[in-house]
C-alpha positions in Angstrom: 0.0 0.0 0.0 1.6 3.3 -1.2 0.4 6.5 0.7 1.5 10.1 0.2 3.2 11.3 3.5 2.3 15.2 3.0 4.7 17.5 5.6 3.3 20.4 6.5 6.0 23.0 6.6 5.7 25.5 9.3 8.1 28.8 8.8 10.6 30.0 11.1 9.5 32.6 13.6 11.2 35.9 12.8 12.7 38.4 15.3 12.6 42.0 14.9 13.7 44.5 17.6 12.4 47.8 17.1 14.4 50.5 18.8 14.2 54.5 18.9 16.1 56.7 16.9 15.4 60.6 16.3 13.4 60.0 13.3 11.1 57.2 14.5 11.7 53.3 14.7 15.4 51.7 13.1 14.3 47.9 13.2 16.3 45.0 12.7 14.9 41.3 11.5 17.0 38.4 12.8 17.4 35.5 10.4 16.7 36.8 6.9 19.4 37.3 4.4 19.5 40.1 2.4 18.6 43.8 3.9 17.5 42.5 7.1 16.4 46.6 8.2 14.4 49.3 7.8 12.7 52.0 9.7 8.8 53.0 10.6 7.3 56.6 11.6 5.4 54.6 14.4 5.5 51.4 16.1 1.9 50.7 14.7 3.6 50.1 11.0 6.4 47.9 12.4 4.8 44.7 12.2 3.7 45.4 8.4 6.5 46.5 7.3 8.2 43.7 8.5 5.3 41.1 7.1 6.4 42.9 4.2 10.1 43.2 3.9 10.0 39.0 4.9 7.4 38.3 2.3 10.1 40.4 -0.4 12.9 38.6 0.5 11.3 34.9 1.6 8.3 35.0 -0.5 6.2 33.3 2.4 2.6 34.8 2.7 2.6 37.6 5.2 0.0 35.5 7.5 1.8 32.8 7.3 4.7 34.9 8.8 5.3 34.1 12.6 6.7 37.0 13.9 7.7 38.3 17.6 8.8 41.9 17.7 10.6 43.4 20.1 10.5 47.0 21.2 13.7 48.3 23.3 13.4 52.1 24.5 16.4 54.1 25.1 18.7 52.8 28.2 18.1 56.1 30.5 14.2 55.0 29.9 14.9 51.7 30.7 16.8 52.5 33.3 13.9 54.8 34.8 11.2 51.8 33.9 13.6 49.1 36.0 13.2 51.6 38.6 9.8 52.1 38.8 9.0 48.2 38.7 11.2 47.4 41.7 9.4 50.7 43.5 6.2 48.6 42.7 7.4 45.8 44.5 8.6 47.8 47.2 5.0 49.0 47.9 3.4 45.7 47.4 5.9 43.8 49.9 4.5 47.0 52.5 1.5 46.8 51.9 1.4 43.2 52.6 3.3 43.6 55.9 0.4 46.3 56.8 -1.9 43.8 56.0 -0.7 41.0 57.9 -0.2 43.7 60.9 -3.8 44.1 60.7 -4.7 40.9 60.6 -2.5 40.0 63.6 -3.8 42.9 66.0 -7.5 41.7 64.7 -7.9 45.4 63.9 -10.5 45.6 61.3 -10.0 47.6 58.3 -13.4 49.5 58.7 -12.1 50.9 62.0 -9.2 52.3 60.0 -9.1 56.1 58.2 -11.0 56.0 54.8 -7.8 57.4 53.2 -5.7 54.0 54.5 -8.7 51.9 54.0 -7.9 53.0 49.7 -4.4 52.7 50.3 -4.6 48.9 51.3 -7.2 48.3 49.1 -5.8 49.6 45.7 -2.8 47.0 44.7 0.4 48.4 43.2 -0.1 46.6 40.0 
């Protein structure tokens, strides 16, 4: 008995990593040969233009594409968002401890001010 085997081919996932220059988005698309750049106004065209330049240069259907773009911001942004996530956990490890205060002196938080009652109540993230 002679059967086709048919193999579904499934293409590689593509990188880009989109990062900020003066004039709008440079980005860069791991793995393809050829001009493996170009640049976008906004970040909403990047994944496009990509589809696009993979399509040019592979001539795989852009919905067929798998792609996973990366944005990077510059490092002194980065820097500032590293900060603000470990403040964030800073404030939830706190307000934890608060809570588990209250729990442990049985103080109910009704019988607390309204203004730390929102405080407890609203989670950092």
């Amino acid at each position: 008995m002679g059967g086709t085997v048919s193999s579904t081919r499934r293409p590689p996932t593509y990188r880009a990593v989109a990062e900020r220059d003066s004039a709008g988005w440079i980005v860069r698309i791991e793995g393809l040969l050829g001009p493996a750049g170009l640049g976008a106004r906004d970040l909403a065209d990047v994944d496009a233009r990509c589809r696009k330049l993979i399509t040019d240069l592979t001539g795989e259907p852009p919905d067929n594409i798998h792609l996973a773009v990366e944005v990077r911001v510059p490092p002194a942004t980065q820097t500032r968002l590293d900060l603000v996530s470990e403040l964030y956990d800073d404030i939830d490890r706190e307000r934890d401890g608060v809570i588990r205060d209250l729990i442990e002196m049985r103080i109910p938080l009704l019988d607390i001010s309204e203004s730390s009652q929102s405080i407890i109540a609203s989670r950092g993230r």
